[in-house]
C-alpha positions as CSV (number, residue, x, y, z in Angstrom):
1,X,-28.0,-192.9,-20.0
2,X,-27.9,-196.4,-18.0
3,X,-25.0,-198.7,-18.8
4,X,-25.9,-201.0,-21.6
5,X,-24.2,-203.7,-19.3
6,X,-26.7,-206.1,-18.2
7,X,-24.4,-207.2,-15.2
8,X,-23.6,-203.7,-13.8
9,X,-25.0,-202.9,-11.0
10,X,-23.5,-200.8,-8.7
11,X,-20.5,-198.8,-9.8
12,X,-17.0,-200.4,-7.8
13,X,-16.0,-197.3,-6.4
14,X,-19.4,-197.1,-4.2
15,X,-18.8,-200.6,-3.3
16,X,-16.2,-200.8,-0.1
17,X,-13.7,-202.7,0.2
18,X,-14.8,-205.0,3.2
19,X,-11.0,-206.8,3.4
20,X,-9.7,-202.8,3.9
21,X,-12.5,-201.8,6.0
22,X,-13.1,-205.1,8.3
23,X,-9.9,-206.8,8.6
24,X,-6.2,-205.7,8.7
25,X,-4.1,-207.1,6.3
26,X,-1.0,-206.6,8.9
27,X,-0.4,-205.8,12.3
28,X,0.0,-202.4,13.7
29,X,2.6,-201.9,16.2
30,X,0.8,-199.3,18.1
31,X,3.5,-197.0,20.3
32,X,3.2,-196.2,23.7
33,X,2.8,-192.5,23.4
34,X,0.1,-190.6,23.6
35,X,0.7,-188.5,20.4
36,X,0.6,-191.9,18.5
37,X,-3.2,-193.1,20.2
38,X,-4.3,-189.8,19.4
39,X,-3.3,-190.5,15.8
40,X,-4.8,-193.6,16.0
41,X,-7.8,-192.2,17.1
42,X,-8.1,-189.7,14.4
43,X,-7.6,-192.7,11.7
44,X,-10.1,-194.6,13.1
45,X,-12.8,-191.3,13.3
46,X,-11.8,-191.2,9.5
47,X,-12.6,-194.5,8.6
48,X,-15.9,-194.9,10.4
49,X,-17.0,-191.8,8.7
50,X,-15.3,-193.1,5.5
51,X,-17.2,-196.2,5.7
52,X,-20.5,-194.5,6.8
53,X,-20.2,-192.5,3.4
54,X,-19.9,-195.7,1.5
55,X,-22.7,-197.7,2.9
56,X,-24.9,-194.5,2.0
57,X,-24.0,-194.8,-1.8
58,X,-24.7,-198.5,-1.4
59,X,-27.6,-197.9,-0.2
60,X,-28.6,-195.1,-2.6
61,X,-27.5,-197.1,-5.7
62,X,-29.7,-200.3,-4.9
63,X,-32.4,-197.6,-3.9
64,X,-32.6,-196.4,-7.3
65,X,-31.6,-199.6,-9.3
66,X,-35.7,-200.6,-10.7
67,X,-36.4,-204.1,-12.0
68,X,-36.6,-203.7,-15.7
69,X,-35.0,-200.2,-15.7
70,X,-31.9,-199.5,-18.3
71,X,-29.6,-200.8,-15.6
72,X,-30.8,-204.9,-15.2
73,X,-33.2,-206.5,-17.1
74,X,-36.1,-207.6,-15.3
75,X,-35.8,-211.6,-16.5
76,X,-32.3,-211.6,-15.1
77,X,-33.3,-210.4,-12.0
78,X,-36.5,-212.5,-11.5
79,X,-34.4,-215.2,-9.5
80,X,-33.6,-212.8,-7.0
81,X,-37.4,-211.3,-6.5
82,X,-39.9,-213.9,-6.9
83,X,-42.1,-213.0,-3.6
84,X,-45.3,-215.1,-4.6
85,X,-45.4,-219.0,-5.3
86,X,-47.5,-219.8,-8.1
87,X,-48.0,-222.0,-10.8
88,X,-49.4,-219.4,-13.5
89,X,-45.6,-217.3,-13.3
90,X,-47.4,-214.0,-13.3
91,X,-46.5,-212.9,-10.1
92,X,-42.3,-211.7,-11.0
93,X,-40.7,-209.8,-13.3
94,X,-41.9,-211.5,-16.5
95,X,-45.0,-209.2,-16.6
96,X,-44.1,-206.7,-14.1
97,X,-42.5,-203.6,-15.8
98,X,-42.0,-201.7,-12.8
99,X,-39.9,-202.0,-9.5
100,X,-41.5,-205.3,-7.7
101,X,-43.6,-204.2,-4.7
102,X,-46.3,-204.5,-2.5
103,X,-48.8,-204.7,-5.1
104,X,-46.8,-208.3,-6.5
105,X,-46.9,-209.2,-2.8
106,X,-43.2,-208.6,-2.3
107,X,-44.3,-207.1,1.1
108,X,-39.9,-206.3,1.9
109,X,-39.6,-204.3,-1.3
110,X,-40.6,-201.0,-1.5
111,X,-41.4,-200.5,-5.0
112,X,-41.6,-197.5,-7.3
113,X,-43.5,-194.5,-5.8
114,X,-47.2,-194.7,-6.4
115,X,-48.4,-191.5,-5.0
116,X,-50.2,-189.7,-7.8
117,X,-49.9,-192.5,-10.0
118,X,-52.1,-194.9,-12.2
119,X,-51.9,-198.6,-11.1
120,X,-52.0,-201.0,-13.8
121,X,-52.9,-204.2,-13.2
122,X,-51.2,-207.1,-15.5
123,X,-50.5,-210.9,-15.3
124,X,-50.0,-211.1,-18.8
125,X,-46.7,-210.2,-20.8
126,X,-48.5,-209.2,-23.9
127,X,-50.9,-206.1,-21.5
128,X,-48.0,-205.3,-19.9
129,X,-46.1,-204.4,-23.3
130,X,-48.9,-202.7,-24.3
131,X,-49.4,-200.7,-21.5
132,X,-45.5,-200.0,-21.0
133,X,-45.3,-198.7,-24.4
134,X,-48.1,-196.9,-23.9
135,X,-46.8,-195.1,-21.1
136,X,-43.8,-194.2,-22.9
137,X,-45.8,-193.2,-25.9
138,X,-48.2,-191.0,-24.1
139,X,-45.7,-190.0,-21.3
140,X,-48.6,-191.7,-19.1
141,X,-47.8,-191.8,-15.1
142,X,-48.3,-195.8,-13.9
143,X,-46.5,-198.6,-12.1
144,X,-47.3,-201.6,-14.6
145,X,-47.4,-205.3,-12.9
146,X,-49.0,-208.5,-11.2
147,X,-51.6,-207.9,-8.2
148,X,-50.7,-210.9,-6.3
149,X,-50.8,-209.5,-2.6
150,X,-52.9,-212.1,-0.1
151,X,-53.6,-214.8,-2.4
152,X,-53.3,-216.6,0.3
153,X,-57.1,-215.2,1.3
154,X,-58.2,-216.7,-1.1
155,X,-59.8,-220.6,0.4
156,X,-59.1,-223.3,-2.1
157,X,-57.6,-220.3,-4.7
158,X,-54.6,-219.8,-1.9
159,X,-51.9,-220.4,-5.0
160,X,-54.1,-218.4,-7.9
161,X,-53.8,-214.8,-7.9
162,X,-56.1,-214.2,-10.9
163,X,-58.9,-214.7,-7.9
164,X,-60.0,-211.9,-5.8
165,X,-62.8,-213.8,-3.7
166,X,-64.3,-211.4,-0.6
167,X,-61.8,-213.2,1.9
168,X,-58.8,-211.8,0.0
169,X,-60.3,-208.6,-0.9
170,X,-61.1,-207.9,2.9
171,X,-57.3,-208.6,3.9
172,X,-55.9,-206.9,0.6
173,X,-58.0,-203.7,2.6
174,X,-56.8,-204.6,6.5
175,X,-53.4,-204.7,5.4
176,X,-52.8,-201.0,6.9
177,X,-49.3,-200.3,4.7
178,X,-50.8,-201.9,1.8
179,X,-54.1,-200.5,1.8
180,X,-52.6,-196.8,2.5
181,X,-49.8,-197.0,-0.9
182,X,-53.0,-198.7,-3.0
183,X,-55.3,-195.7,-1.8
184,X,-52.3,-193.0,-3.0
185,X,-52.9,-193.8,-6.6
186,X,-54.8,-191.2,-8.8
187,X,-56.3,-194.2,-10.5
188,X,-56.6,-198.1,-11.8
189,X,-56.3,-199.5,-15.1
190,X,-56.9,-203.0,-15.4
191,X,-55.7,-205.3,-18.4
192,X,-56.2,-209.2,-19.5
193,X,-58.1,-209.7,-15.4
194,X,-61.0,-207.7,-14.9
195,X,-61.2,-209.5,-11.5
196,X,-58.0,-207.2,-10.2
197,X,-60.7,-204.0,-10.1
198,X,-62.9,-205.8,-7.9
199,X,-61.2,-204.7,-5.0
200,X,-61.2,-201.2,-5.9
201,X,-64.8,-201.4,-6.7
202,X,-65.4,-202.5,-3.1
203,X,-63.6,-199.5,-1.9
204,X,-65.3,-196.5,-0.8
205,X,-61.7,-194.2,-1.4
206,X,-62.3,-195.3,-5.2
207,X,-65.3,-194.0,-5.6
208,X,-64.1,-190.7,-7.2
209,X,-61.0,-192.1,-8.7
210,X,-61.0,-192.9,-12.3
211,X,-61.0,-196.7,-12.8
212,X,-60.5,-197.9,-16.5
213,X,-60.9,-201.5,-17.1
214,X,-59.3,-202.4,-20.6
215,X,-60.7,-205.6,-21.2
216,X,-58.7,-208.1,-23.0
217,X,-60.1,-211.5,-22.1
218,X,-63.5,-212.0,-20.8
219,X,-64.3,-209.7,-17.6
220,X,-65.5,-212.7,-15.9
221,X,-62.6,-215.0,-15.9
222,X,-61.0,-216.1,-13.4
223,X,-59.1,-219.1,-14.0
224,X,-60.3,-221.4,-11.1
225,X,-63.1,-223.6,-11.6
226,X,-64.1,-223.8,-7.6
227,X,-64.4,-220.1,-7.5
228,X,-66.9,-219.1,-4.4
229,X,-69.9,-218.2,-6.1
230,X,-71.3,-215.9,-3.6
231,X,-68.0,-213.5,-4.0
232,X,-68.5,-214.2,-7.9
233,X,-72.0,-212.6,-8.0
234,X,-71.4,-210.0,-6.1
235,X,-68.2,-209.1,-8.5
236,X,-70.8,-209.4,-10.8
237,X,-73.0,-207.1,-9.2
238,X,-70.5,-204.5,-9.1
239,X,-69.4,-204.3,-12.4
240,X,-72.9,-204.4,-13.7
241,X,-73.7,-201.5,-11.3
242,X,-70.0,-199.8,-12.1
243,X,-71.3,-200.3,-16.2
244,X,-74.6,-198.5,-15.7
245,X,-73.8,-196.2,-12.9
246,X,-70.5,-195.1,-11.8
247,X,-69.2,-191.9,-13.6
248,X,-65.4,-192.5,-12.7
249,X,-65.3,-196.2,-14.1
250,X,-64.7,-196.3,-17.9
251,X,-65.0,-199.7,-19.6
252,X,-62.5,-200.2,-22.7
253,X,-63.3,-203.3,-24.6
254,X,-60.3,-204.0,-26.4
255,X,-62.3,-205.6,-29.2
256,X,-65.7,-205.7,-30.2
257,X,-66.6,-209.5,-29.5
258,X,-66.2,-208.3,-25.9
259,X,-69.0,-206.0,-26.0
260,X,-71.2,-209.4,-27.6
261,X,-70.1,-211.4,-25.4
262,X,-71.2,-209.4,-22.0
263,X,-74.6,-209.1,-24.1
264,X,-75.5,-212.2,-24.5
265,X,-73.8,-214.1,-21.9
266,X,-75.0,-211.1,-19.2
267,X,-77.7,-209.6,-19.9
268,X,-78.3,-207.0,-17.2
269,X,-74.7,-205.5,-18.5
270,X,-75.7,-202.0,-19.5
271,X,-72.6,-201.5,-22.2
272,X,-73.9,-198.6,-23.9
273,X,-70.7,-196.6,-22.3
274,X,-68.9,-199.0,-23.8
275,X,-66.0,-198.1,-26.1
276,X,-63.5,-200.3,-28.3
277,X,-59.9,-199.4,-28.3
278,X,-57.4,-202.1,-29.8
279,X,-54.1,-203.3,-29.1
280,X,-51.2,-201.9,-31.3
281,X,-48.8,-203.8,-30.5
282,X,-45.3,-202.3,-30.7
283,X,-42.6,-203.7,-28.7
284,X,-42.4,-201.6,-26.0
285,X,-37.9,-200.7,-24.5
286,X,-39.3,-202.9,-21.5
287,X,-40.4,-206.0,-23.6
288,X,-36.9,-205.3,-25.9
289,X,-34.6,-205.6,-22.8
290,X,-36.2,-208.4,-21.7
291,X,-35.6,-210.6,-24.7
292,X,-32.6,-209.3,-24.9
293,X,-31.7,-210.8,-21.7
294,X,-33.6,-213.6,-22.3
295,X,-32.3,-214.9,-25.2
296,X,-28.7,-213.2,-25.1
297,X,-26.9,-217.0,-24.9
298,X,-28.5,-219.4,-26.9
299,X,-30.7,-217.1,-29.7
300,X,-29.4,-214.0,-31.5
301,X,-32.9,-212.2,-31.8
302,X,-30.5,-209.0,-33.4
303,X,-30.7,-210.9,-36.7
304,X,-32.0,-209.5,-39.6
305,X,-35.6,-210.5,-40.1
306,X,-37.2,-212.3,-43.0
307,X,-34.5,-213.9,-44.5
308,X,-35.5,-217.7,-43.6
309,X,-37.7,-219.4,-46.0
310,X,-39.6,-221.7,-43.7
311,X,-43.0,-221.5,-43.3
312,X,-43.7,-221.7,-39.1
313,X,-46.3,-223.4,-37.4
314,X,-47.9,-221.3,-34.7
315,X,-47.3,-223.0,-31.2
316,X,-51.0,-222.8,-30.2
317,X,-54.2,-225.1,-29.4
318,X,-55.6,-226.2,-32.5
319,X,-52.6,-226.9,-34.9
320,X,-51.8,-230.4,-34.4
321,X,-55.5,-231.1,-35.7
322,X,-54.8,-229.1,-38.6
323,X,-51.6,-230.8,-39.1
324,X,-52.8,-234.1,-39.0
325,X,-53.7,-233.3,-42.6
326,X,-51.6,-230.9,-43.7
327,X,-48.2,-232.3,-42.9
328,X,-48.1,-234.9,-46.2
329,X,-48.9,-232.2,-48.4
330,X,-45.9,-229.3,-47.1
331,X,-43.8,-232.5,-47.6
332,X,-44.9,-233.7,-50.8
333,X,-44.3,-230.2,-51.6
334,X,-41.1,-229.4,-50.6
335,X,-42.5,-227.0,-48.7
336,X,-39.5,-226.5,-45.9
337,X,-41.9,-226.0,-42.5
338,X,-41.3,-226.3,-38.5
339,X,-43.8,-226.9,-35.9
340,X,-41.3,-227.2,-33.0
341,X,-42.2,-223.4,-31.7
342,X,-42.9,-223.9,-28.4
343,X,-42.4,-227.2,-27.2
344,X,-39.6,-226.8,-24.9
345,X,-41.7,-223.9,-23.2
346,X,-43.0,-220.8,-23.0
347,X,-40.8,-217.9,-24.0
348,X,-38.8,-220.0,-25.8
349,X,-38.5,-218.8,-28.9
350,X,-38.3,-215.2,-29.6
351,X,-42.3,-213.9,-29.4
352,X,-42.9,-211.7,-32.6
353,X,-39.4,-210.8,-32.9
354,X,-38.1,-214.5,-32.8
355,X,-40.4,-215.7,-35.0
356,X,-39.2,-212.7,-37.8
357,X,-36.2,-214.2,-38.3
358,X,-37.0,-217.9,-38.2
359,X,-39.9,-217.4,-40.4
360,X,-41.1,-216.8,-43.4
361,X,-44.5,-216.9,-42.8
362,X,-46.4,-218.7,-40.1
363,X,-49.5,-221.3,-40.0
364,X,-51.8,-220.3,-37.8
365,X,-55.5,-221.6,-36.6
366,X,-57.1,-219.1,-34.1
367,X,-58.3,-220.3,-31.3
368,X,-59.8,-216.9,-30.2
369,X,-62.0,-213.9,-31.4
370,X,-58.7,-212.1,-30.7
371,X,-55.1,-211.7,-28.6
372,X,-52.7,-209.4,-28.1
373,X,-49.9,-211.5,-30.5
374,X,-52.0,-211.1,-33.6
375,X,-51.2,-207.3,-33.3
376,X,-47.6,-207.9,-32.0
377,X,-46.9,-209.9,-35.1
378,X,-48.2,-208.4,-37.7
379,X,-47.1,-204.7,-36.2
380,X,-43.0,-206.5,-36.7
381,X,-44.5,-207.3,-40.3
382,X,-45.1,-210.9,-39.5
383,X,-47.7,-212.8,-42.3
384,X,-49.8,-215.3,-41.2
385,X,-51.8,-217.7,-43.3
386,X,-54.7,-218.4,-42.3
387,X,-58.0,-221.3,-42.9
388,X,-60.5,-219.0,-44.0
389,X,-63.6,-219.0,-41.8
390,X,-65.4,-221.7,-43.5
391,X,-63.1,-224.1,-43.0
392,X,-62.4,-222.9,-39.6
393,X,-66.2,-223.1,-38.4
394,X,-66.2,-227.1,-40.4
395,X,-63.5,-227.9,-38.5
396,X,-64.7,-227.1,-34.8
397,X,-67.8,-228.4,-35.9
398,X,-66.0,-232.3,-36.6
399,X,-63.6,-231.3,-33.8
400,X,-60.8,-231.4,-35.9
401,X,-59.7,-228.4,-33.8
402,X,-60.3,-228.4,-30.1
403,X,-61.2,-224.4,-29.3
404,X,-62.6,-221.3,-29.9
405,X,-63.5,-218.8,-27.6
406,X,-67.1,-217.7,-27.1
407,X,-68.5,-220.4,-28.5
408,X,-69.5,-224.4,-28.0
409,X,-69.7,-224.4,-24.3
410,X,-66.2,-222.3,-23.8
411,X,-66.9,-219.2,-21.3
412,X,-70.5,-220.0,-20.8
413,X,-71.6,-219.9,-24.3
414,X,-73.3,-222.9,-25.6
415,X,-73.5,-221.9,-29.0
416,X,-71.8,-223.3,-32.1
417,X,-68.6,-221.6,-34.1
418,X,-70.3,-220.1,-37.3
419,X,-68.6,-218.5,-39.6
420,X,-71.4,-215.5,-39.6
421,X,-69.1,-214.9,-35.7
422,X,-65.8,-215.8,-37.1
423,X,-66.9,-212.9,-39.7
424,X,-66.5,-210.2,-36.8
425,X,-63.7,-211.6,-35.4
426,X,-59.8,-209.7,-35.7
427,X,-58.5,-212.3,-38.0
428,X,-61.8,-212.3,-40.5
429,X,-63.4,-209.1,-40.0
430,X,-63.7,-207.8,-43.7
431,X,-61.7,-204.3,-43.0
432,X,-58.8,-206.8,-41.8
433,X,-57.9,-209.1,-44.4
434,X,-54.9,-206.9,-45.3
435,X,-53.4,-208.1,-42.9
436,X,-54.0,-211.7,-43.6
437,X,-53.1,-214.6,-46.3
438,X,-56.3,-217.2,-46.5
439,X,-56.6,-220.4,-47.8
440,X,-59.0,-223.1,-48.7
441,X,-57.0,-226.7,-48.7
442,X,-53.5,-227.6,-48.5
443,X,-52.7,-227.1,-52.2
444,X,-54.0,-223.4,-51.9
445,X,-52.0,-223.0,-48.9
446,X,-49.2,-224.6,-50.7
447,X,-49.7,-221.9,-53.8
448,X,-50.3,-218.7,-51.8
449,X,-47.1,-219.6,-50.2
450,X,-45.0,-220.2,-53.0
451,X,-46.7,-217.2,-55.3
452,X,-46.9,-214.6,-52.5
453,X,-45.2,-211.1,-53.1
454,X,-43.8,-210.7,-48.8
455,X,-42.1,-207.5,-49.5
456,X,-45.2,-206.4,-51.0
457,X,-47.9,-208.1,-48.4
458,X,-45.1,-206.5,-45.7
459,X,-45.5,-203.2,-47.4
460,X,-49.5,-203.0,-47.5
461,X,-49.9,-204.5,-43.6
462,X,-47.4,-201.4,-42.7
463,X,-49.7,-198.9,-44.2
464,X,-52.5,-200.7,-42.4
465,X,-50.6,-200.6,-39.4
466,X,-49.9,-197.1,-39.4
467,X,-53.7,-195.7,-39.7
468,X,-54.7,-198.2,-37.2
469,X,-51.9,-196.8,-35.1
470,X,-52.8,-193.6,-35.1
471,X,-56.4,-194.1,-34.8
472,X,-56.2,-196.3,-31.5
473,X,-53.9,-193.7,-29.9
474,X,-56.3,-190.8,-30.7
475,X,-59.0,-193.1,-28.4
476,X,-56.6,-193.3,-25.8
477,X,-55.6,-189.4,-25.4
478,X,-59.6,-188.8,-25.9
479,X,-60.4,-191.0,-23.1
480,X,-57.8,-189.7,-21.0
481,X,-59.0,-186.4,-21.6
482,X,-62.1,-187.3,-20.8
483,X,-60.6,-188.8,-17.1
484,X,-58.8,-185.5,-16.8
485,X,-61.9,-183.7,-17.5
486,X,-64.0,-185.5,-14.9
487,X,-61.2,-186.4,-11.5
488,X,-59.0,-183.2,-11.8
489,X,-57.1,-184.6,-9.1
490,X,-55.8,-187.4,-11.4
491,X,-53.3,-186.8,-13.9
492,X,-53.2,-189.6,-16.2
493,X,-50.3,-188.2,-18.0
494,X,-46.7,-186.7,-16.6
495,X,-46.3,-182.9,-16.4
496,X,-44.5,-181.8,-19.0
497,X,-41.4,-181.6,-17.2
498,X,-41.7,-185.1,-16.0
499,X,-41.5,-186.6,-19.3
500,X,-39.0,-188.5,-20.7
């Protein structure tokens, strides 16, 4: 088992002594004989050999010493291995599970073998738990983290690795050493950026290899608004061809508002191979040791959860609106709320697990059909209250709130929030409202969360968690089967004697 010691990294005895080995701490007074230089001699055959032997355990222990593995937490190691400037952060440790590489553009680090592997590509800390848990869940065989190599390709996108125009996907390809560890995967799985399987979509030694594109966030985005438009039709192209055409590329929408939204946004998208699996959202050992080490000096997030009584307010786009209103009434209320979550950062506060113990409940206004933290939080037992969908679609409608994905001109559709759409989203889709607490005004708000049973509502969102649990990891082993069944050369999962 790896030393639960965040700051041990190589064991002292491996480590030589350099004051020993490189200086002498007194003089020698060497005798003139020859019996005595052959002694010396001797000594000093000893200690070169002793001191070979120690550089090789050196060497061995840093060898084997992974990013994120038992022995150093990722986060804490992130100053030390931050290869790619950027300003999205996506590029380090914070979403890359496994030893940084060539893949995150760290082009004088070797990386975890990839041979035989699955590549998963991630800039996104909630996909990369996913996927890490996953792999531990499954016993799945991947290398989990940012594909940042030769942003620099990309003209007038040199500093934004969620773009893979032609220029970059053409060096990403001449690199020799890259190109040649990329090609020895089994496979690609692609999380919240579609855009990262456009270059193995380009790539004739992909065209048997499985490619599974998990799609978490719009497959066209891109984050860049000067995006060259002829490399963004022809991405385009390929995944409508790779959608209709290509046996060894499996799209996974990761809800069903995906599926509309290539519809009617695309309409030469062929998604009638199509499937839906959704997040589950466990917090995977990776994510764990990472808060740990996050949040080891200034938030204890070991406490025991729900015992705080204040109601939270979700750190997200369209709160303050809501708030505007709502604020006089907690107060008048006594209602004891915060709606500081966030505001000195990112990954400030916890996540899921944070927000369990400085929480009661939390406030929240979606601002999307769905994300990966709805099904982190209410997996840690988390309750949200929610405006229902009626109020939610008046709202956008006044812009009273500022966003909603997929609809008034967001993403390329120019069509208005109804709540016929909010209907089929994750946080109003009829089958879900276990999950949820809805309200109406601020004096329902204010009674729900005075009259709700938690333990209970904790108790009935864990039953719902479970089914849905097993149901979405019965998807993944079919479609893996189904990869299996179809690229025999690609094992998806670790042979049995692999396994941890």
């Amino acid at each position: 088992m790896p030393s639960s010691d965040p700051f041990l990294l190589i064991p002292s005895a491996e480590i030589p002594d350099e004051r020993t080995a490189l200086t002498a701490e007194s003089k020698v007074q060497v005798q003139k004989t020859p019996q005595f230089l052959v002694l010396i001699v001797i000594s000093m055959t000893l200690l070169i050999f002793w001191l070979l032997h120690a550089f090789e355990d050196f060497h061995n222990s840093r060898k084997h010493l992974q990013l994120g593995s038992g022995m150093i937490p990722a986060s804490l190691a992130a100053e030390r291995l931050h290869c790619v400037e950027n300003p999205y952060g996506v590029c380090d440790t914070e979403v890359t599970v496994s030893q940084m590489g060539p893949e995150q553009g760290c082009f004088g680090a070797p990386g975890d073998e990839a041979k035989g592997k699955f590549f998963v590509t991630s800039f996104h800390t909630g996909t990369s738990n996913e996927m890490s848990w996953l792999t531990d869940k499954l016993g799945l065989n991947t290398n989990i983290g940012g594909f940042c190599a030769h942003i620099q390709a990309s003209k007038g996108n040199e500093d934004n690795p969620y773009v893979f125009d032609n220029d970059r996907v053409a060096s990403i390809w001449k690199d020799k050493p890259l190109a040649e560890r990329l090609e020895s995967y089994a496979g690609v799985i692609s999380t919240d950026t579609s855009h990262a399987m456009y270059p193995f979509l380009q790539n004739p030694a992909f065209e048997d290899k499985p490619l599974i594109i998990w799609i978490t966030n719009r497959y066209d985005i891109t984050m860049s608004e000067h995006m060259p438009q002829a490399s963004f039709d022809t991405f385009l192209r390929a995944m409508e061809n790779a959608s209709c055409c290509r046996k060894n590329v499996y799209f996974v929408a990761a809800h069903d508002s995906e599926i509309e939204f290539a519809k009617v946004k695309y309409p030469h998208m062929d998604v009638s191979r199509w499937r839906t699996i959704y997040p589950i959202g466990h917090e995977s050992r990776w994510l764990h040791r990472e808060m740990m080490a996050e949040h080891r000096t200034h938030s204890n997030v070991n406490q025991e959860p729900f015992k705080s009584e204040t109601l939270c307010v979700y750190p997200s786009a369209n709160e303050p609106g809501m708030m505007k209103e709502y604020r006089e009434s907690l107060a008048k209320a006594n209602v004891h709320f915060d709606d500081t979550l966030g505001r000195t950062g990112p990954r400030t506060y916890g996540g899921p697990r944070g927000m369990s113990i400085m929480c009661k409940a939390i406030l929240h206004v979606p601002y999307a059909p769905n994300t990966m933290a709805l099904w982190e939080n209410v997996q840690i037992g988390n309750v949200f209250f929610l405006p229902s969908a009626n109020l939610v679609a008046k709202w956008r409608a006044s812009d009273k709130i500022t966003v909603f994905q997929m609809s008034r001109s967001l993403n390329g559709m120019d069509r208005p929030l109804t709540e016929d759409f909010l209907n089929r989203t994750e946080w109003y889709r009829p089958d879900r409202q276990a999950l949820f607490v809805y309200f109406n005004s601020p004096e329902d708000l204010v009674s729900k969360f005075r009259s709700l049973d938690f333990n209970k509502k904790r108790q009935e969102m864990r039953a719902y968690m479970d089914k849905h649990e097993n149901q979405q990891l019965a998807k993944w082993k079919d479609l893996f089967a189904e990869v299996n069944q179809h690229a025999h050369t690609a094992r998806v999962m670790r042979p049995p004697d692999m396994k941890k």
